[in-house]
C-alpha positions as CSV (number, residue, x, y, z in Angstrom):
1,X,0.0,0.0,0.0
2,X,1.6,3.2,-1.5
3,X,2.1,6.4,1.0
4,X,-0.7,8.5,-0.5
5,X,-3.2,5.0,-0.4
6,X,-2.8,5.3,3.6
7,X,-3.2,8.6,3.8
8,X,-6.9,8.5,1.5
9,X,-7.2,5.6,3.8
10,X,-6.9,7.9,7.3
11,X,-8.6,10.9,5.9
12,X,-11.7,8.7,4.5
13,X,-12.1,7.6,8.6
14,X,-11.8,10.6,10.2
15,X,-13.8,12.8,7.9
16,X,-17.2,11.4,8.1
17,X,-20.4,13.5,8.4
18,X,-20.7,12.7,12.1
19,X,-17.2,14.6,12.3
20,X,-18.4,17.3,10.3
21,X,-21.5,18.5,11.4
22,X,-20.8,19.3,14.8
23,X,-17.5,21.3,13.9
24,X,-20.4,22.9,10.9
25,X,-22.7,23.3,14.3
26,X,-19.5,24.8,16.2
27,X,-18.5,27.5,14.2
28,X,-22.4,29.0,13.5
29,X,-22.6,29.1,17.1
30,X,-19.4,30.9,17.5
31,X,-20.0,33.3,14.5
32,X,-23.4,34.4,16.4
33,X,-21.7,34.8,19.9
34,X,-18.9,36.4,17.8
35,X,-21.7,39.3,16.5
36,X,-23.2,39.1,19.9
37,X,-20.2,39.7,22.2
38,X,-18.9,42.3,19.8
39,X,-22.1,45.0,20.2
40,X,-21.6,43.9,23.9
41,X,-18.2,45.1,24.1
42,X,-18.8,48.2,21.7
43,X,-21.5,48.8,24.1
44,X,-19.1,48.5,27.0
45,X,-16.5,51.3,25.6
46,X,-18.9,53.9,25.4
47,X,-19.4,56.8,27.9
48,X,-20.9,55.4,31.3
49,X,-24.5,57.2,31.6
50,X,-25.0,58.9,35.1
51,X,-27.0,61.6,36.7
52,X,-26.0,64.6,38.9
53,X,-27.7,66.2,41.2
54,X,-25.9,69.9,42.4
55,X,-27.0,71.6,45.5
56,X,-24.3,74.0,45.9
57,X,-23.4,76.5,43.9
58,X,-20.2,77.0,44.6
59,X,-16.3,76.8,42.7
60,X,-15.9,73.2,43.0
61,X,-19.4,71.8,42.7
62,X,-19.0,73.3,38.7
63,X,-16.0,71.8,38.0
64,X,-17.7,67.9,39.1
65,X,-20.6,69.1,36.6
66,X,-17.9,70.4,33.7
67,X,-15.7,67.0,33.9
68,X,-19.0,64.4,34.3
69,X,-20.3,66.7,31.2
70,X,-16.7,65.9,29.7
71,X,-16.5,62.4,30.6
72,X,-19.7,60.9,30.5
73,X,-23.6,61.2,29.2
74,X,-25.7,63.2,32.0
75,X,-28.9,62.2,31.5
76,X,-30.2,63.8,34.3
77,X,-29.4,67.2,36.4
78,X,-31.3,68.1,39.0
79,X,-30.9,71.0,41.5
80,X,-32.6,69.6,44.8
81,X,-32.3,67.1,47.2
82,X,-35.8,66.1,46.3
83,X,-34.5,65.1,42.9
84,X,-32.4,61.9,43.8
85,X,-35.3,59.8,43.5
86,X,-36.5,60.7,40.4
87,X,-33.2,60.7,39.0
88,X,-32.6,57.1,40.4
89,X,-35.8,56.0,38.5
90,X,-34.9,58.0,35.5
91,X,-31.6,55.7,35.5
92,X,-32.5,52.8,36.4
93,X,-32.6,50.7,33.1
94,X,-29.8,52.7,31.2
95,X,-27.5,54.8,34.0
96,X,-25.0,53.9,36.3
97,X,-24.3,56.0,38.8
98,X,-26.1,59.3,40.5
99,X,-24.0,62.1,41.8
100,X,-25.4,64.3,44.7
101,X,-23.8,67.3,45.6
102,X,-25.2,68.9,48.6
103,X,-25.1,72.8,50.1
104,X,-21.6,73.9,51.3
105,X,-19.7,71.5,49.4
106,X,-17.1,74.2,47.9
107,X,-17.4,76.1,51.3
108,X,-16.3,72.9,53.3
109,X,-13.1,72.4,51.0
110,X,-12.5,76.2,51.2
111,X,-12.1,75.5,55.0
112,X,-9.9,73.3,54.9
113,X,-12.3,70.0,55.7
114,X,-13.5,67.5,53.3
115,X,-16.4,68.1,50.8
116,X,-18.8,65.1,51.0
117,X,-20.6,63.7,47.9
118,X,-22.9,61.1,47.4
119,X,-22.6,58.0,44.9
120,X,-25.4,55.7,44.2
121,X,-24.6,52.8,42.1
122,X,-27.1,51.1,39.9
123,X,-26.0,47.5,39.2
124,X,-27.5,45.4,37.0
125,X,-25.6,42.5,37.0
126,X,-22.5,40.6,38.7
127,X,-20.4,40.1,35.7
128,X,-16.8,41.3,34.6
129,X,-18.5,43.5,31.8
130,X,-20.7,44.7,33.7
131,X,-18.6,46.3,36.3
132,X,-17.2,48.4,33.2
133,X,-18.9,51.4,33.7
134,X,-18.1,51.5,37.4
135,X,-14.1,51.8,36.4
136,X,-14.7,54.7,34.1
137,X,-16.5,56.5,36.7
138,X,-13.9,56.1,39.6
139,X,-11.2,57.1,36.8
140,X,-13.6,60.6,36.9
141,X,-13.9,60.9,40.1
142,X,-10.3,60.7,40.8
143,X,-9.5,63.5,38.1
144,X,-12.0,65.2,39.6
145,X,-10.1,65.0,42.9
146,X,-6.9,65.2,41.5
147,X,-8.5,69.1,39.9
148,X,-9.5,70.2,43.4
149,X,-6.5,69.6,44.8
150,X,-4.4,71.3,41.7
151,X,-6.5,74.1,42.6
152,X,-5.7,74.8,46.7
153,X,-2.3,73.9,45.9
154,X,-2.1,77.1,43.9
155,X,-4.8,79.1,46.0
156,X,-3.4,78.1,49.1
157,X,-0.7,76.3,48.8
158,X,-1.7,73.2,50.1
159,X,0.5,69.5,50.3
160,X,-1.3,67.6,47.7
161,X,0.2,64.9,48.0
162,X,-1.5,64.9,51.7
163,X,-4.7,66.3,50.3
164,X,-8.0,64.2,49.9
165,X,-10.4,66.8,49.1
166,X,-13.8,64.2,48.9
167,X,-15.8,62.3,51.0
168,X,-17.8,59.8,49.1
169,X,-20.6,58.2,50.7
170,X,-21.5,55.2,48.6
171,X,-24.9,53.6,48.5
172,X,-25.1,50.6,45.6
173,X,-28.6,49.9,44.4
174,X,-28.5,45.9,42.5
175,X,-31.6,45.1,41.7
176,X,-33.9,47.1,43.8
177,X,-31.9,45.9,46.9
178,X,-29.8,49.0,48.4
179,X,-26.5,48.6,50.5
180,X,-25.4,51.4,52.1
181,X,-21.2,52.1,52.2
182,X,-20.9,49.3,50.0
183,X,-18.9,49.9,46.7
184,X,-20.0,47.8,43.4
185,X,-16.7,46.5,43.3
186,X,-16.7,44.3,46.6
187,X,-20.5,43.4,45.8
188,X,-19.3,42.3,42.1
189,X,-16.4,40.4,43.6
190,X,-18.8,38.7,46.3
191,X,-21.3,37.3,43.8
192,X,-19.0,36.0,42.1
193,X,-16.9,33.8,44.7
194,X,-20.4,32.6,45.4
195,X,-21.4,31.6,42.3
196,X,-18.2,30.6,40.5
197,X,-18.1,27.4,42.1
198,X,-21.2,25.7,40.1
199,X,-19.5,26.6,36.9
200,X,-16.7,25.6,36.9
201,X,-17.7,22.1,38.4
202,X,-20.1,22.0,35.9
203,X,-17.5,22.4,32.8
204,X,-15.2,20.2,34.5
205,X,-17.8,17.0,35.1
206,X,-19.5,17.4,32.0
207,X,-16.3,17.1,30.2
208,X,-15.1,14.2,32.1
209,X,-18.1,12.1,32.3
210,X,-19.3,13.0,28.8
211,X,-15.8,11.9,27.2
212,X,-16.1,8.4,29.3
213,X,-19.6,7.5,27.9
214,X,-18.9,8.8,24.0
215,X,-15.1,6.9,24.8
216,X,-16.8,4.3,26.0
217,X,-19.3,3.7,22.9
218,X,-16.3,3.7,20.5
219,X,-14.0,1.4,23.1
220,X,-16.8,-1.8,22.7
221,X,-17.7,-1.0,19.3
222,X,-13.4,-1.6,18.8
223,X,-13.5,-4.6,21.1
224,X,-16.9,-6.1,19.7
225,X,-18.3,-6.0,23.0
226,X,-21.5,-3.9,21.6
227,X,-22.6,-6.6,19.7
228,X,-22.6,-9.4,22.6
229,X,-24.2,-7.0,24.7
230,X,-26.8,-6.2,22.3
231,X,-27.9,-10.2,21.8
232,X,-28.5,-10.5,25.6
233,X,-32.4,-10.9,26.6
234,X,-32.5,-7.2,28.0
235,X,-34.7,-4.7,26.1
236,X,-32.6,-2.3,24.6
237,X,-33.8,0.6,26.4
238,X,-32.6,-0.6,30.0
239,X,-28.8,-0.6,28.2
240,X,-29.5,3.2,27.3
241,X,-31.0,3.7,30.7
242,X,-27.9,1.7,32.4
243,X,-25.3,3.4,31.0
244,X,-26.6,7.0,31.5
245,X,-27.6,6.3,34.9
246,X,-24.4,4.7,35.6
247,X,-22.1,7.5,34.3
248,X,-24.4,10.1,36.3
249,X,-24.0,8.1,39.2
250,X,-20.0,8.7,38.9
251,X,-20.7,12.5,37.3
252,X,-22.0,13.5,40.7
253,X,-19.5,11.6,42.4
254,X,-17.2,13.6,40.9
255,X,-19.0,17.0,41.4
256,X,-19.4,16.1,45.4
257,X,-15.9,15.9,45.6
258,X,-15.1,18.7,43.3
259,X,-17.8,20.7,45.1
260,X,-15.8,19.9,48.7
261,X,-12.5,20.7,47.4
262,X,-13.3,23.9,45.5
263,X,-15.5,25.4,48.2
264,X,-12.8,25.8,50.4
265,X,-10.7,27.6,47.5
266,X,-13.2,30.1,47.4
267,X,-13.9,30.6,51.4
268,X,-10.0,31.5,51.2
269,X,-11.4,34.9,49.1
270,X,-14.6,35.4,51.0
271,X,-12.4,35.7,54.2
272,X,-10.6,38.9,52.8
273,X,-14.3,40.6,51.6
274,X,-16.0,43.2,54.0
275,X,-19.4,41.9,53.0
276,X,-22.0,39.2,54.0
277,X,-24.5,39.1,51.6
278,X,-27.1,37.5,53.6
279,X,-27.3,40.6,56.1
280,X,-29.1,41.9,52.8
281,X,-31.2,38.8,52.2
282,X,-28.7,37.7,49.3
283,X,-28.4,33.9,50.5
284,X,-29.7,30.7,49.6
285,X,-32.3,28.6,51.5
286,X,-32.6,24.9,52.0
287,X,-35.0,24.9,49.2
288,X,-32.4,26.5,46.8
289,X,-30.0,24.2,47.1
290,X,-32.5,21.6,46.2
291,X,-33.3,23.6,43.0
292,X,-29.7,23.9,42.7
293,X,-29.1,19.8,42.9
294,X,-31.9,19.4,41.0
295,X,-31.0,21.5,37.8
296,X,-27.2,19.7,38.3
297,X,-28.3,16.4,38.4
298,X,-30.8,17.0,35.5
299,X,-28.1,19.0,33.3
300,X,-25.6,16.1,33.9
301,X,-28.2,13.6,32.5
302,X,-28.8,15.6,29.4
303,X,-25.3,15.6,28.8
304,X,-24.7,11.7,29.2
305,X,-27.8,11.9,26.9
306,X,-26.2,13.7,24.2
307,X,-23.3,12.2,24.4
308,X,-24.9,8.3,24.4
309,X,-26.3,9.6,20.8
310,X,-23.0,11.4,19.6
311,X,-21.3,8.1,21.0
312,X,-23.3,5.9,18.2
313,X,-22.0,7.6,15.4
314,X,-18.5,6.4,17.0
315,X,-16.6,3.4,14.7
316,X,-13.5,3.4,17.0
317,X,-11.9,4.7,20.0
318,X,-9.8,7.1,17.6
319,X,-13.0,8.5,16.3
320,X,-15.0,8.9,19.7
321,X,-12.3,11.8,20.9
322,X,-13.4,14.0,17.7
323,X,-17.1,13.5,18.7
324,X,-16.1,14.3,22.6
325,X,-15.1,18.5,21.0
326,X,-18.9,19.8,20.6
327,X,-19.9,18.4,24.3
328,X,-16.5,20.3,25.7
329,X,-17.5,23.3,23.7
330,X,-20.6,23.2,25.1
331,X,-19.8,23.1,28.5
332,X,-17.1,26.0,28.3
333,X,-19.3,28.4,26.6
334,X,-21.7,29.1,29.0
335,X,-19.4,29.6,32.1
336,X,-17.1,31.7,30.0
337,X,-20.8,33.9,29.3
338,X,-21.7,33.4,32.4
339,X,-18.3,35.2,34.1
340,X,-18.7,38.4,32.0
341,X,-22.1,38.6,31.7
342,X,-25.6,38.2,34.0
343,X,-28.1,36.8,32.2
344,X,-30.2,40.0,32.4
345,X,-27.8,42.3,31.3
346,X,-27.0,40.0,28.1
347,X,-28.0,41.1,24.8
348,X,-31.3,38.9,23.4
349,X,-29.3,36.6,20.7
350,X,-26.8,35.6,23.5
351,X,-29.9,35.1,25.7
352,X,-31.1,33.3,23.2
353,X,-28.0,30.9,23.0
354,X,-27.2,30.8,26.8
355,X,-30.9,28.9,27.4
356,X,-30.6,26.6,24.8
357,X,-27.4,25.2,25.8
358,X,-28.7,22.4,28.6
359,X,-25.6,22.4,30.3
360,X,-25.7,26.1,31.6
361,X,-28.6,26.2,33.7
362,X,-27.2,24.8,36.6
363,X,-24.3,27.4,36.0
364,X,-26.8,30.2,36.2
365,X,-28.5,28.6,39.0
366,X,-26.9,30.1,42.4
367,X,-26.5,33.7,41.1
368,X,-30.6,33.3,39.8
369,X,-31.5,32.1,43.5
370,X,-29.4,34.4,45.5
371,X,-32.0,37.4,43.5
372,X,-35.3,34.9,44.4
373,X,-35.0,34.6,40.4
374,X,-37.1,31.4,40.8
375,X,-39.0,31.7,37.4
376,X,-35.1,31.5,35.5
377,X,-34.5,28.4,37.0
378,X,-37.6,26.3,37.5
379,X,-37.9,27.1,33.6
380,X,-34.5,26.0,33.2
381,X,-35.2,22.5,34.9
382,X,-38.7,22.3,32.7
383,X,-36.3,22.6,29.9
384,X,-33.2,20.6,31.0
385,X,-35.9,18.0,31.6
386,X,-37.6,17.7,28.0
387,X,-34.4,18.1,26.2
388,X,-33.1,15.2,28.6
389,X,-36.0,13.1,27.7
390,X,-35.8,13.9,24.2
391,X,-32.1,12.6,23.8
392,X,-32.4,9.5,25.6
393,X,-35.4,8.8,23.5
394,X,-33.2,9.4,20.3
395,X,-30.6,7.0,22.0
396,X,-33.7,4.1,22.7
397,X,-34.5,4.8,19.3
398,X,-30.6,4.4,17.8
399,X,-30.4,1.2,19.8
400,X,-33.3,0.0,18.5
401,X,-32.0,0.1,14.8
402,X,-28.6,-1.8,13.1
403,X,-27.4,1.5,13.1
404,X,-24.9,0.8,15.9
405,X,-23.6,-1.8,13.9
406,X,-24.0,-1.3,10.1
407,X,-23.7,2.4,10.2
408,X,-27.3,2.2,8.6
409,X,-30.9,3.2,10.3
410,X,-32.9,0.0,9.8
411,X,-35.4,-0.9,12.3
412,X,-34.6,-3.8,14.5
413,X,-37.1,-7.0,14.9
């Protein structure tokens, strides 16, 4: 056999449609969370929207308004205390931040004490990108500071380098829940050692357990230990049933131990943050966790699912690791969405992609239940459940044809 007959030979094996189409599925997935992502992170560079409300009318109180004018998009001014709550409202869906100014602010600075603004934080979400906005904002505030100062230096000849001419008082609003002295930063970075955990777990397990099953199909199909098990008097939905139920058996194995060791990884962080979240009535009850097992347990089994049917299509053990790439792609797309992003704060095509993926409702889970976002996940289960049920149908169904072994869909007697 010549050189170029062996490598016809190798090519012929490997590229087979059931190699194909999930690579075909892969990349229109990626160009639509390519498009998707990209207005996301044009959105992300432009000017943070926030409102300003100026009670004094002195020097320095003009010079906050100038630079937000220069810096950002004020959406709102107002000129009274009475204005912060309409201006709060007014942002709500599309502002970040409201500045109040009160009476005597310049005069206080002028005296040598420290002016005192106010900063109210809308969050919307947890996310890396969505903590953007935040950054640019402390970046203005800090020229703003780094202006006043300039100023008495020359007036007065103040020690800037000694001089810290504000006093913020910072109130966060996330979600309709308000934590006073709290900065969005320390909330963001709360949230996220809390719900990181799931995840990552998640990725990891389905990716282990998914690669055993599909490895698995393409091991006894090579060792012609299908076929005996296939003649046996069992019906051939108890094998399907067996094997998924098996695998998810060692899946959550696996996660429990995961779970322990990675838990205390993250308590390691939580010791260092100012901030317990259940003081604000961010925590998780008894029946969370059991939504939370639930939608894990549920996930993992439409996982094996998919993976029992993308394991049929397997002629070898050499071609059950190409069919093992759409499962881990799967699994790694959703946390990576789910770190940057909430799942309210995502644009709708993204939304659109995030729920359909199986696998990254448990991931969404904790940060939904920590909010009392029940309606998220219990549709996230009712999902996870039919599409679940509809894959180990299609693997009853495989089974029940010589497709396993003849490579052909032909009913079985």
């Amino acid at each position: 056999m010549s050189m170029m007959a062996l490598i016809k030979k190798e090519v012929k094996e490997l590229l087979t449609p059931a190699t194909i189409l999930p690579i075909i599925a892969m990349t229109l997935l990626f160009g639509m969370l390519g498009n998707a992502i990209g207005g996301a992170v044009k959105e992300a560079r432009e000017k943070p929207s926030i409102g300003v409300v100026n009670v004094d009318d002195g020097k320095f109180s003009d010079i906050i308004k100038e630079e937000c004018n220069k810096m950002a998009r004020v959406i709102y001014n107002g000129s009274s205390k009475e204005d912060i709550e309409e201006g709060l409202n007014i942002l709500k869906n599309k502002g970040s931040a409201l500045i109040f100014i009160p009476a005597n602010f310049s005069e206080e600075i002028y005296k040598g004490r420290e002016g005192k603004i106010y900063i109210y934080w809308i969050m919307r979400g947890a996310g890396i990108m969505d903590s953007i906005p935040f950054g640019a904002i402390e970046s203005i505030l800090t020229l703003i500071e780094r202006e006043i100062s300039t100023i008495l230096v020359e007036e007065k000849g103040v020690n800037a380098s000694a001089l810290s001419p504000l006093n913020r008082s910072e109130t966060t609003i996330l979600k309709g829940i308000e934590m006073q002295g709290v900065s969005p930063g320390i909330i963001s970075n709360m949230i996220s050692s809390q719900s990181t955990t799931v995840p990552i777990i998640m990725m990891i397990i389905i990716i282990m357990a998914g690669g055993m099953v599909i490895s698995s199909m393409g091991m006894e199909k090579e060792n012609k230990t299908l076929e005996t098990l296939l003649t046996l008097p069992i019906k051939r939905r108890s094998i399907v049933i067996g094997k998924i139920v098996g695998s998810a058996i060692v899946g959550l194995l696996m996660a429990v131990i995961y779970m322990i060791g990675f838990s205390y990884y993250i308590q390691s962080f939580q010791q260092t943050l100012p901030l317990n979240l259940a003081d604000y009535g961010l925590s998780l009850s008894f029946l969370d966790y059991i939504l939370i097992g639930l939608s894990v347990f549920l996930a993992l089994t439409a996982a094996l699912s998919l993976c029992m049917v993308l394991g049929t299509f397997a002629k070898n053990y050499k071609s059950a690791q190409t069919l093992t790439l759409p499962v881990s792609l799967l699994a790694l797309l959703p946390m990576f969405m789910i770190m940057f992003k909430d799942f309210d704060t995502l644009p709708l095509a993204l939304k659109i992609i995030l729920f359909a993926i199986p696998f990254s409702h448990p991931m969404m889970a904790m940060r939904s239940l920590i909010f009392k976002d029940y309606a998220l996940v219990i549709g996230g289960i009712a999902y996870v459940t039919v599409f679940a049920f509809a894959f180990i149908a299609l693997a009853v169904y495989i089974f029940n044809t010589d497709k396993l072994l003849t490579g052909r869909i032909k009913r079985g007697k």
